[in-house]
C-alpha positions as CSV (number, residue, x, y, z in Angstrom):
1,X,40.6,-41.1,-7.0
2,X,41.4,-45.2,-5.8
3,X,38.5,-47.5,-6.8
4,X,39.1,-50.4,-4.4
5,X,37.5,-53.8,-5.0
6,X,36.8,-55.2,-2.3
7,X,35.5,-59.6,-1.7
8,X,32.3,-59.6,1.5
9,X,33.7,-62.4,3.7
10,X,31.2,-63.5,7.0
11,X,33.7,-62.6,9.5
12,X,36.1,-60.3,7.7
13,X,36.1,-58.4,4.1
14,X,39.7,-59.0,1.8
15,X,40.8,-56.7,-0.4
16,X,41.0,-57.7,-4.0
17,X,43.1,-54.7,-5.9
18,X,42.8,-51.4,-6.7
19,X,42.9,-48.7,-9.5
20,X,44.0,-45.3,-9.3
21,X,41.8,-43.0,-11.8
22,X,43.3,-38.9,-11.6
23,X,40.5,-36.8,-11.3
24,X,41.0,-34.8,-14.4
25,X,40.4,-38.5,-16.4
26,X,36.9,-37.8,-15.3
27,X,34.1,-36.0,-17.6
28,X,31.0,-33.6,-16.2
29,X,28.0,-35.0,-17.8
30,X,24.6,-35.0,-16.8
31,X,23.7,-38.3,-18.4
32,X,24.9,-42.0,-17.8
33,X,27.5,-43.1,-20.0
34,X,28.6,-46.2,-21.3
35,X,31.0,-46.9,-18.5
36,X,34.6,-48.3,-19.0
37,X,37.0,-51.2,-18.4
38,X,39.3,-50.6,-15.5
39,X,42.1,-53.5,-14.7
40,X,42.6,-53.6,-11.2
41,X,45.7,-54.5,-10.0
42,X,47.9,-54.9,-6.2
43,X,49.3,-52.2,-5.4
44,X,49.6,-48.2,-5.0
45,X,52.4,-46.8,-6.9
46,X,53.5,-43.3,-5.5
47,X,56.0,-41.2,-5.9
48,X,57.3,-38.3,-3.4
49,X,54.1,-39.3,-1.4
50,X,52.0,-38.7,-4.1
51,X,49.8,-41.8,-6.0
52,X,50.5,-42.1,-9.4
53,X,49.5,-45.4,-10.6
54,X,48.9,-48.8,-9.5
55,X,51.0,-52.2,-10.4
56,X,51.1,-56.2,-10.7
57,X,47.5,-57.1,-12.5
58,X,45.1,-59.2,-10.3
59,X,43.0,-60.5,-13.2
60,X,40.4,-59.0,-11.9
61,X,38.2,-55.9,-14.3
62,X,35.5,-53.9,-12.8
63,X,32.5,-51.9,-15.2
64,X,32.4,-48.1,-13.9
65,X,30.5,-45.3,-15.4
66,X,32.3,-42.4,-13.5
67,X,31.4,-38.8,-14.0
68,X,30.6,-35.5,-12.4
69,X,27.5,-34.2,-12.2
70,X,26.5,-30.4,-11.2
71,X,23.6,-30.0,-8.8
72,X,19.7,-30.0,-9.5
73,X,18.8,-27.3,-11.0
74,X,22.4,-25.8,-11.8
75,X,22.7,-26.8,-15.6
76,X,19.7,-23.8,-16.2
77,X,21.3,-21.4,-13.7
78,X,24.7,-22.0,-15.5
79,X,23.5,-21.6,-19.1
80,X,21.4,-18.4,-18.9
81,X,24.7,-16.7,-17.4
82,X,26.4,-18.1,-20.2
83,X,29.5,-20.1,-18.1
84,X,29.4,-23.3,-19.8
């Protein structure tokens, strides 16, 4: 996942920096969490077309409280058939 941050402008919005966050980094939880630090910094790095990383800090930080959450009603459904 990129999170981009991005500065509103009147005629046109600038990119600040970015950070790259893999997927597996990121919990299942029904509940808001603390949230966490993220530096975000200039560019993508990839490697054989895949991202995996970003470089050259902006200064910039952004608070972000990512998680995944399962649907309404799924937790119950999920716990009397015993997956979880």
């Amino acid at each position: 996942m990129i999170i981009e941050l991005w500065s509103k402008g009147v005629l046109w919005d600038r990119l600040l920096g970015v950070h790259f966050m893999p997927l597996t980094d990121v919990r299942y939880c029904a509940t808001p969490g603390n949230g966490k630090w993220l530096q975000i910094d200039q560019e993508l790095e990839t490697r054989n077309g895949q991202t995996v990383g970003t470089s050259k800090p902006t200064g910039h930080n952004v608070l972000v409280d990512v998680r995944f959450e399962l649907p309404y009603g799924m937790l119950e459904l999920f716990l009397s058939i015993e997956i979880l």
